[in-house]
DRENRO-876440 format. One record per residue (C-alpha): residue number from 1; residue in three letters; chain; x, y, z. Coordinates in nm, 4 decimals, padded with zeros to 6 digits. Layout:
% residues N
resi,resn,chain,X,Y,Z
NUM,ALA,A,X,Y,Z .
...
//
This chain:
% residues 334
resi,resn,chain,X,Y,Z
1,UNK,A,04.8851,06.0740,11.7094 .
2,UNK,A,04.6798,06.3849,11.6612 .
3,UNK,A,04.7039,06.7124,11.5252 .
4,UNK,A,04.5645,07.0129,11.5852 .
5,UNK,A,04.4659,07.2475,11.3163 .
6,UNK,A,04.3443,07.5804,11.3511 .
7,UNK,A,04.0083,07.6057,11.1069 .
8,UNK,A,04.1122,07.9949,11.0366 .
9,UNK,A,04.4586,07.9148,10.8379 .
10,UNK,A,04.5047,07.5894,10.7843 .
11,UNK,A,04.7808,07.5486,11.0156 .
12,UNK,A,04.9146,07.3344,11.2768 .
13,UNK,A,04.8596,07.4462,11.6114 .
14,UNK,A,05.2254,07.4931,11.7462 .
15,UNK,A,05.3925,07.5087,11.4016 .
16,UNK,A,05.6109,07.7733,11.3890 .
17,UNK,A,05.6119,08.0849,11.1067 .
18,UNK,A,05.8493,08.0843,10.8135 .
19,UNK,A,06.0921,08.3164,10.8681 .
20,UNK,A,06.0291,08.6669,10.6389 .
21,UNK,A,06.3057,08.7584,10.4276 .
22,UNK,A,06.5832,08.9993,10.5091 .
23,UNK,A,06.4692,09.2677,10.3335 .
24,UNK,A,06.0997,09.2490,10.4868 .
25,UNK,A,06.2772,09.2312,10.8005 .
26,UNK,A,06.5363,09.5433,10.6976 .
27,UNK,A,06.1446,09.6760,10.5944 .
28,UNK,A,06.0175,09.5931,10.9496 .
29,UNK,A,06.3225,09.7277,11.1694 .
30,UNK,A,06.2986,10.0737,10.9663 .
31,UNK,A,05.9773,10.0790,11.0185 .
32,UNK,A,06.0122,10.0234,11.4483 .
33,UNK,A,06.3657,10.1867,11.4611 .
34,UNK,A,06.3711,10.4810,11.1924 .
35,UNK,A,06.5102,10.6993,11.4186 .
36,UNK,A,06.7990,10.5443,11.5119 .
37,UNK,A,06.8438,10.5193,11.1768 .
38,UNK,A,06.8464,10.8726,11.0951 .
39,UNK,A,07.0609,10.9621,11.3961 .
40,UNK,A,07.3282,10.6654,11.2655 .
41,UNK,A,07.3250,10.7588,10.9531 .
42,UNK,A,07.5233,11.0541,10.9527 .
43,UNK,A,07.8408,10.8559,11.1446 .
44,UNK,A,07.7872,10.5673,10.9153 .
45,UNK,A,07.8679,10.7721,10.6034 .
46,UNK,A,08.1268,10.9885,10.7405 .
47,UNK,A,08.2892,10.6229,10.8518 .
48,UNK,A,08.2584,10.5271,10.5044 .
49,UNK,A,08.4261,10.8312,10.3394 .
50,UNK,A,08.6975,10.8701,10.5868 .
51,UNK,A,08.7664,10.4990,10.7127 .
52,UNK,A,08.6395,10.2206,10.4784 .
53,UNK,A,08.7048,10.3899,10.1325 .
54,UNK,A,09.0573,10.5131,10.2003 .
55,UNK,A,09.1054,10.1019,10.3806 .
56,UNK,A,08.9151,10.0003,10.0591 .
57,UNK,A,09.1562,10.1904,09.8211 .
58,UNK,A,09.4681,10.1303,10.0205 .
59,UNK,A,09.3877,09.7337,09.9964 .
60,UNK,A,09.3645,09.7716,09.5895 .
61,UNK,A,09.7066,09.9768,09.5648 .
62,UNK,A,09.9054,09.7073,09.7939 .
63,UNK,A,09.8144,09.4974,09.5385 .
64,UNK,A,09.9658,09.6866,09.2182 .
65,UNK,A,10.2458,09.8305,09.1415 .
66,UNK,A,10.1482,10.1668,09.1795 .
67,UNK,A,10.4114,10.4598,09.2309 .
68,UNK,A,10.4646,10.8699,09.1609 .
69,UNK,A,10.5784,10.7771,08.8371 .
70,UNK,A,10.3111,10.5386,08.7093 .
71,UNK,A,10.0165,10.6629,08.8672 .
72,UNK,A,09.7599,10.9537,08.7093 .
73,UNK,A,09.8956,11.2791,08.7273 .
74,UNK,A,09.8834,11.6260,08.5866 .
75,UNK,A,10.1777,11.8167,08.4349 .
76,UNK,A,10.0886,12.1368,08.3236 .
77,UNK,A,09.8115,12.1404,08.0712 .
78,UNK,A,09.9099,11.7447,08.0093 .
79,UNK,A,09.7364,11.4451,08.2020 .
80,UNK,A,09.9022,11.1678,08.1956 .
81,UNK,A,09.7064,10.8161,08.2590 .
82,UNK,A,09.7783,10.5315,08.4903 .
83,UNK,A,09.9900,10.2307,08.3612 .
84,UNK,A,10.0684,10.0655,08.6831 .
85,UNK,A,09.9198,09.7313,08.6929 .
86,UNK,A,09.7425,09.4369,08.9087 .
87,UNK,A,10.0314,09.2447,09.0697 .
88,UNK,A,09.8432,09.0278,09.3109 .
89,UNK,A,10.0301,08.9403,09.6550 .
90,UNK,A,10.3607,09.0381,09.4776 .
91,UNK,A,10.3986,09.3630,09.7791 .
92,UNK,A,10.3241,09.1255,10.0225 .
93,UNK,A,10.5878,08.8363,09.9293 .
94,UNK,A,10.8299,09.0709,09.8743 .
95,UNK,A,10.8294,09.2517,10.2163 .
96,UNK,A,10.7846,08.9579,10.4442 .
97,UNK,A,11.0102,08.7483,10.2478 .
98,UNK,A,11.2177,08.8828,10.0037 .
99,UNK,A,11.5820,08.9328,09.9624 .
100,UNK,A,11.5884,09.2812,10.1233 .
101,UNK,A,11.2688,09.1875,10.4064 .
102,UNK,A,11.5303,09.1782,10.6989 .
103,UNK,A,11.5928,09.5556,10.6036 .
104,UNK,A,11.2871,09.6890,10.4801 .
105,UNK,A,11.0278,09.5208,10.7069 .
106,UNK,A,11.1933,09.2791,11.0283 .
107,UNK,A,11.4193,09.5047,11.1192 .
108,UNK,A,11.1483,09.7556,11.1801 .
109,UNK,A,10.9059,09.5555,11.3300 .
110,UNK,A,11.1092,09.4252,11.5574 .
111,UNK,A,11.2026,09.7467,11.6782 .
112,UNK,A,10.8330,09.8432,11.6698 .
113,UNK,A,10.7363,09.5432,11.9207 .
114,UNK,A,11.0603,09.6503,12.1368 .
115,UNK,A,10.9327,10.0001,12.1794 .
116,UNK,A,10.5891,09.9125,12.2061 .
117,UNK,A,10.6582,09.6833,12.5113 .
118,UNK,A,10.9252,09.9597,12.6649 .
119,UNK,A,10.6478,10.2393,12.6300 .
120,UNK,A,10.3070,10.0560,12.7351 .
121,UNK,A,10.5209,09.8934,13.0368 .
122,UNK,A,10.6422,10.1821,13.1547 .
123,UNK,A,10.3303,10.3925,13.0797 .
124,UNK,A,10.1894,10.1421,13.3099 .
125,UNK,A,10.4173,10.1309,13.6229 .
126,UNK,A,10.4650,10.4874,13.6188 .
127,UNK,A,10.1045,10.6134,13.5600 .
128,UNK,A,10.0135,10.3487,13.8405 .
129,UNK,A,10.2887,10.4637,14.1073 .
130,UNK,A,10.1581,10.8285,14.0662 .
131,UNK,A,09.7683,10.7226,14.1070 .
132,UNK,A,09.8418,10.5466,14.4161 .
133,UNK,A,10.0079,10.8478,14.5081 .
134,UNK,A,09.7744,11.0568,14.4140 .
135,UNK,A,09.5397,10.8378,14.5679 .
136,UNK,A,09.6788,10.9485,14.8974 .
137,UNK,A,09.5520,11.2605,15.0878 .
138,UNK,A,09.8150,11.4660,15.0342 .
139,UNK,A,09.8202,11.8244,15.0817 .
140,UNK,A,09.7891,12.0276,14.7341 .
141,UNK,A,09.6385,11.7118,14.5750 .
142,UNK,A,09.4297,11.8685,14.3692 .
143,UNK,A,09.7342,12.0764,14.1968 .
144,UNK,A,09.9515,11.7935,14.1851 .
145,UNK,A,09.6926,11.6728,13.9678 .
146,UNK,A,09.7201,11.9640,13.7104 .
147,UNK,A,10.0701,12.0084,13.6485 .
148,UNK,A,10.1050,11.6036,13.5922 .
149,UNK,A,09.7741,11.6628,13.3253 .
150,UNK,A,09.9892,11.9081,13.1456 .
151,UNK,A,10.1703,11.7188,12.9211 .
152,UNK,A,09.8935,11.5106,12.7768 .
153,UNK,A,09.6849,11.8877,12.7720 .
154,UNK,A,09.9766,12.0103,12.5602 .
155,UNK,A,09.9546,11.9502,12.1995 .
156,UNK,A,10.2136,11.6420,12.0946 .
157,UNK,A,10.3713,11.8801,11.8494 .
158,UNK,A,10.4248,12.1320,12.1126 .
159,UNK,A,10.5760,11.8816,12.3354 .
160,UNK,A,10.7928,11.7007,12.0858 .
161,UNK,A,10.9839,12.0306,11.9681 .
162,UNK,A,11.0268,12.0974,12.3048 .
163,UNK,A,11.2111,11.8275,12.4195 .
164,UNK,A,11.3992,11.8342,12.0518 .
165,UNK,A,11.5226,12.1589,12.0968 .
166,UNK,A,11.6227,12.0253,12.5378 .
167,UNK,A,11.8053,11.7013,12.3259 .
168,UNK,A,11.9927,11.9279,12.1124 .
169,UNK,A,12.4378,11.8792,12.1042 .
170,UNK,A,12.3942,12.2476,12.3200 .
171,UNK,A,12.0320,12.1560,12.4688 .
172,UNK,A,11.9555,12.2157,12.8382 .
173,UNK,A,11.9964,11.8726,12.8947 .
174,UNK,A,12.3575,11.8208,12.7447 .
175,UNK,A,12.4447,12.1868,12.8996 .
176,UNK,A,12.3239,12.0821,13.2600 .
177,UNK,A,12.5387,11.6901,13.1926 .
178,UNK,A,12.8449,11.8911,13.1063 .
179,UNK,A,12.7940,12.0914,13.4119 .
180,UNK,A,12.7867,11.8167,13.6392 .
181,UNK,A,13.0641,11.6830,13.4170 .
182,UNK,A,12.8821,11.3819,13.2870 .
183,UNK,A,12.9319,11.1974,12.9274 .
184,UNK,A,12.6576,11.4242,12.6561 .
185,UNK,A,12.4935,11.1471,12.4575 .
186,UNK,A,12.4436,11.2465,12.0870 .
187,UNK,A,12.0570,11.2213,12.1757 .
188,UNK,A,11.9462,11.2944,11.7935 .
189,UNK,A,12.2660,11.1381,11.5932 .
190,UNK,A,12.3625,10.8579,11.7689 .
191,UNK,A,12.0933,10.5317,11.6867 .
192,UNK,A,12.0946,10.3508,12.0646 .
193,UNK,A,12.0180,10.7235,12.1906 .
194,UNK,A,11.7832,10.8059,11.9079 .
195,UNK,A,11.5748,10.5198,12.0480 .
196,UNK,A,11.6507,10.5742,12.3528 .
197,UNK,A,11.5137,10.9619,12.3770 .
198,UNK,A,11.1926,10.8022,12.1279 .
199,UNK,A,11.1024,10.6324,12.4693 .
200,UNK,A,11.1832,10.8268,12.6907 .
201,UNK,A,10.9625,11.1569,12.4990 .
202,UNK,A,10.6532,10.9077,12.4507 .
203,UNK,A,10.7083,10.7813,12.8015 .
204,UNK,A,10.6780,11.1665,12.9017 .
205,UNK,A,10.3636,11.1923,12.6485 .
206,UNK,A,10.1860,10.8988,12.7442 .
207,UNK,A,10.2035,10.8486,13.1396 .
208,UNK,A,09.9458,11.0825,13.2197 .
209,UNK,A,09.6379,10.9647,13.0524 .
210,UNK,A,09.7542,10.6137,13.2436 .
211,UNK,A,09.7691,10.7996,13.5909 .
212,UNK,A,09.4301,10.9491,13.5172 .
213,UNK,A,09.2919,10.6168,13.3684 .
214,UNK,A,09.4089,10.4203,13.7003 .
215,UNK,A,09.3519,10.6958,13.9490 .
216,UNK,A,08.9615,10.6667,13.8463 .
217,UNK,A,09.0015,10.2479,13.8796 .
218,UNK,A,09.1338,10.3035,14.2486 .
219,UNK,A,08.8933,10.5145,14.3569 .
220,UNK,A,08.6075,10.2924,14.2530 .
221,UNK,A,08.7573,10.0428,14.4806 .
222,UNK,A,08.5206,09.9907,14.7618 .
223,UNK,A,08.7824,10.1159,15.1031 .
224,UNK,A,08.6475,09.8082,15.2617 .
225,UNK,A,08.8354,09.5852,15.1201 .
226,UNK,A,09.1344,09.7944,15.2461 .
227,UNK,A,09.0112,09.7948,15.5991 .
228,UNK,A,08.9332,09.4136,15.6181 .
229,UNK,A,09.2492,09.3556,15.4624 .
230,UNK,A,09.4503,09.5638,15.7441 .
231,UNK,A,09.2304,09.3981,16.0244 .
232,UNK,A,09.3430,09.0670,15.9020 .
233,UNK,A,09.7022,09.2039,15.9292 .
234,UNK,A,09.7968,09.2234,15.5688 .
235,UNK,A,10.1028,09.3798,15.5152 .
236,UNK,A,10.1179,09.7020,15.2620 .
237,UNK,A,10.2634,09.4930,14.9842 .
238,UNK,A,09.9761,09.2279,15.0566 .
239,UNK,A,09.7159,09.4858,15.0367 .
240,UNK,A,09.8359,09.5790,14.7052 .
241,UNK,A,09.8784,09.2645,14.5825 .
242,UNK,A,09.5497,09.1146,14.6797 .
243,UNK,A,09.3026,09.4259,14.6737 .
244,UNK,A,09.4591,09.6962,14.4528 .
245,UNK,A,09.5441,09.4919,14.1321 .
246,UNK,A,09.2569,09.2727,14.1368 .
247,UNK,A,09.0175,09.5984,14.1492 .
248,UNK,A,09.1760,09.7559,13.8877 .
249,UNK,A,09.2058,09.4497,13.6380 .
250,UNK,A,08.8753,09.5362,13.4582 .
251,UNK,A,09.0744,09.9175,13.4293 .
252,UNK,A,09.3927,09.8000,13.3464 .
253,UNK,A,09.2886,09.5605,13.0662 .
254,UNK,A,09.1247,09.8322,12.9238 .
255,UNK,A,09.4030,10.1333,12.9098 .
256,UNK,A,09.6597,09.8378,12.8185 .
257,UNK,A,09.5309,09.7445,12.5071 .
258,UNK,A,09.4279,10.1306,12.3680 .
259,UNK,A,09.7747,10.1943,12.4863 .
260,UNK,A,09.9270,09.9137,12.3021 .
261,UNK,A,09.7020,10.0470,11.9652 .
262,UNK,A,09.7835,10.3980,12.0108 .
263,UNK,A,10.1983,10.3463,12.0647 .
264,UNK,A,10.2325,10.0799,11.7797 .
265,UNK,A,10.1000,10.3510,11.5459 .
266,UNK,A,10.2566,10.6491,11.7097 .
267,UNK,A,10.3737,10.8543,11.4164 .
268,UNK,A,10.3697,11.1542,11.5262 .
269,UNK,A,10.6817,11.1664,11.8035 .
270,UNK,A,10.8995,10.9786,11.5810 .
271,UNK,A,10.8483,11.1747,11.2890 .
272,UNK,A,10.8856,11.5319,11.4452 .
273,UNK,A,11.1346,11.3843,11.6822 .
274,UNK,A,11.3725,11.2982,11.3903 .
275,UNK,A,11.2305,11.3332,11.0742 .
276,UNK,A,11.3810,11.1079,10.7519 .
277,UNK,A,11.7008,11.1719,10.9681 .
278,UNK,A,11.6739,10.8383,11.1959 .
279,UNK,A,11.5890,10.5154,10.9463 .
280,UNK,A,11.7195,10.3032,11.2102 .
281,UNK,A,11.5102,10.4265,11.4657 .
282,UNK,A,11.1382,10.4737,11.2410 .
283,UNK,A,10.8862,10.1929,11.3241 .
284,UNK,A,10.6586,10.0614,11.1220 .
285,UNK,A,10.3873,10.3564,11.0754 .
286,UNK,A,10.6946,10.5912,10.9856 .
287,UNK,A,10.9007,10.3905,10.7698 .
288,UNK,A,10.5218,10.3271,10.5581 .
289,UNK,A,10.5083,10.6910,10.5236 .
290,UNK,A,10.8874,10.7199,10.4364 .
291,UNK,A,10.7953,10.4787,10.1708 .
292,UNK,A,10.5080,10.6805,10.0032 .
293,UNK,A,10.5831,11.0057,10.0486 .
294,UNK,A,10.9312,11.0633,10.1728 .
295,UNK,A,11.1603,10.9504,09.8570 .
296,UNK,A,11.1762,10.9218,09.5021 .
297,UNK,A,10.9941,10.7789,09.3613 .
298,UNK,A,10.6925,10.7582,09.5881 .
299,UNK,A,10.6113,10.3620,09.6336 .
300,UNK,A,10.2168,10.3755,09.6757 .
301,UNK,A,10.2228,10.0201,09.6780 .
302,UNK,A,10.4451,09.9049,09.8979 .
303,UNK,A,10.3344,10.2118,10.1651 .
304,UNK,A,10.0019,10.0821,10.1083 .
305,UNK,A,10.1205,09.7327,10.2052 .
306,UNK,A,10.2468,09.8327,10.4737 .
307,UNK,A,09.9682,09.9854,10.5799 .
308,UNK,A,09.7532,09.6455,10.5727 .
309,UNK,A,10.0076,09.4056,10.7255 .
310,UNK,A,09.9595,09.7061,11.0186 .
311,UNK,A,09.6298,09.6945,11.0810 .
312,UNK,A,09.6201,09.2936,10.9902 .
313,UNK,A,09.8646,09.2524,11.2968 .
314,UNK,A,09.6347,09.4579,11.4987 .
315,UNK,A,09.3340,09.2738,11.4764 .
316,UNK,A,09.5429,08.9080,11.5302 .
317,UNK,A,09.6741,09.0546,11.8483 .
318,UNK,A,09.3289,09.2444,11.9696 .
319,UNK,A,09.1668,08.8974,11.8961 .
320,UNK,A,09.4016,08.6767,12.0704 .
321,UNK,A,09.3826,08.9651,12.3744 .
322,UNK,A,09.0487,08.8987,12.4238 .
323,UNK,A,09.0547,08.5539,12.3955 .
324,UNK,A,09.3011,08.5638,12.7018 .
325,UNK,A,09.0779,08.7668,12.8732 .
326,UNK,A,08.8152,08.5449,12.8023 .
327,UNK,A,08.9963,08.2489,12.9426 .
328,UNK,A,09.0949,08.4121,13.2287 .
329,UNK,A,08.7814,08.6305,13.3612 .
330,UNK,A,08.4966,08.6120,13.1609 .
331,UNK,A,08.3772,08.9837,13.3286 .
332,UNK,A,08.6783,09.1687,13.1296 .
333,UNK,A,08.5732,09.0992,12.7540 .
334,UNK,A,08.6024,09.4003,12.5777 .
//
């Protein structure tokens, strides 16, 4: 057999380049791509000092003992030191299966999955029965539109002392029950109402940026399909079946998970709803903050711990989302 070599460098003809380094080719991609670098730069450090540090930090505490009373601290003229020490997975044992873990973690995050589910599916069948409404042409379309925009325009606060103040024992909605001489649920005492107002204020929160989200997925349906479908004599429910949901998968699979994220952390409703009044009804997020900065003493750790197994149970479920999606239609990876 014979081999070419090129006279110039000594080389075989064919034989491919070692590969540089990685920081000659950092040296070379700077070099091509420095301003994208410069224009990334900016978010990269603000991600770093407002997401990975306080994740960084948050990962160390869950794994000490760390509370108001051990922690550095300044009384006065007097600083105290730190004593709390390393514990290892101590936090983590002790939540998901120590002698209290029913009460302090399952309990809660089985109530967290319930409402999750309750919210996101209703989210979901009500934001998609007023899109295909909306979808319609329908006289005064247009201001339909705005007033069901308002409540995800209005600032959650706003909205949540609203309907706490409606919920109230002599609330509009209790006055306008006794009227009609109906029984007035104990909306902010009672636990099975506690939850079930939670719901029913995020459902009120959350259905509009759904409508809007699956409004813009029908009308990117090609009306084809819709006329084909009729000429073939398919039947309303058909139509929908066969046309509607399959256009709006790549939509739905979308606005399903983000709605999924954003409920399973929803602090804010709970917390203004109720406050530390409601233990039975706080979900994961709020019972985490309970723990570090609603008692005494304030359990860094354990909050912190919390925390983690959150975001831990996040990523497992994202991941095994996609991989369905994957599995199913390659075209709706996210």
């Amino acid at each position: 057999m014979t081999v070419a070599i090129d006279r110039a460098t000594g080389k075989r003809r064919g034989e491919r380049a070692p590969r540089p380094g990685p920081l000659r080719r950092f040296r070379h991609s700077y070099q091509k791509y420095w301003y994208a670098y410069a224009m990334i730069t900016p978010v990269v450090v603000v991600l770093g000092v407002l997401v990975l540090y306080p994740l960084g930090y948050g990962l160390y505490l869950s794994l000490t003992d760390a509370n108001s009373l051990n922690t550095a601290r300044t009384i006065g003229v007097n600083e105290i030191a730190a004593t709390y020490k390393f514990i290892g997975l101590d936090n983590y044992a002790d939540l998901l299966w120590g002698e209290t873990a029913y009460d302090r973690f399952w309990s809660h995050f089985i109530w967290t999955v319930s409402w999750t589910a309750a919210c996101v599916a209703l989210h979901y069948s009500i934001g998609l029965g007023l899109a295909l409404l909306l979808n319609q042409k329908l006289r005064g379309r247009t201001f339909y539109r705005l007033i069901l925009v308002l409540p995800w325009a209005v600032p959650t606060f706003v909205t949540v002392f609203g309907w706490r103040f409606m919920l109230a024992d002599s609330g509009v909605i209790n006055s306008a029950l006794d009227a009609l001489h109906l029984p007035t649920p104990l909306w902010l005492e009672d636990t099975f109402w506690q939850r079930f107002a939670a719901i029913m204020v995020n459902t009120w929160c959350g259905v509009p940026f759904m409508m809007v989200s699956l409004l813009g997925g029908l009308q990117s349906i090609d009306s084809t399909l819709y006329e084909a479908a009729e000429m073939d004599g398919a039947t309303a429910w058909q139509r929908f079946r066969y046309v509607t949901l399959p256009g709006l998968r790549s939509v739905s699979s979308t606005v399903v998970l983000l709605g999924i994220i954003w409920t399973f952390n929803q602090f804010a409703i709970i917390f203004l709803l109720f406050g530390n009044t409601a233990p039975d009804v706080d979900i994961l997020v709020t019972w985490a903050y309970y723990l570090g900065f609603g008692q005494q003493p304030r359990d860094y750790a354990q909050s912190a711990a919390y925390g983690i197994l959150l975001l831990s149970i996040l990523i497992v479920f994202t991941s095994v989302y996609r991989r369905w999606l994957n599995r199913n239609d390659p075209q709706l990876a996210i």
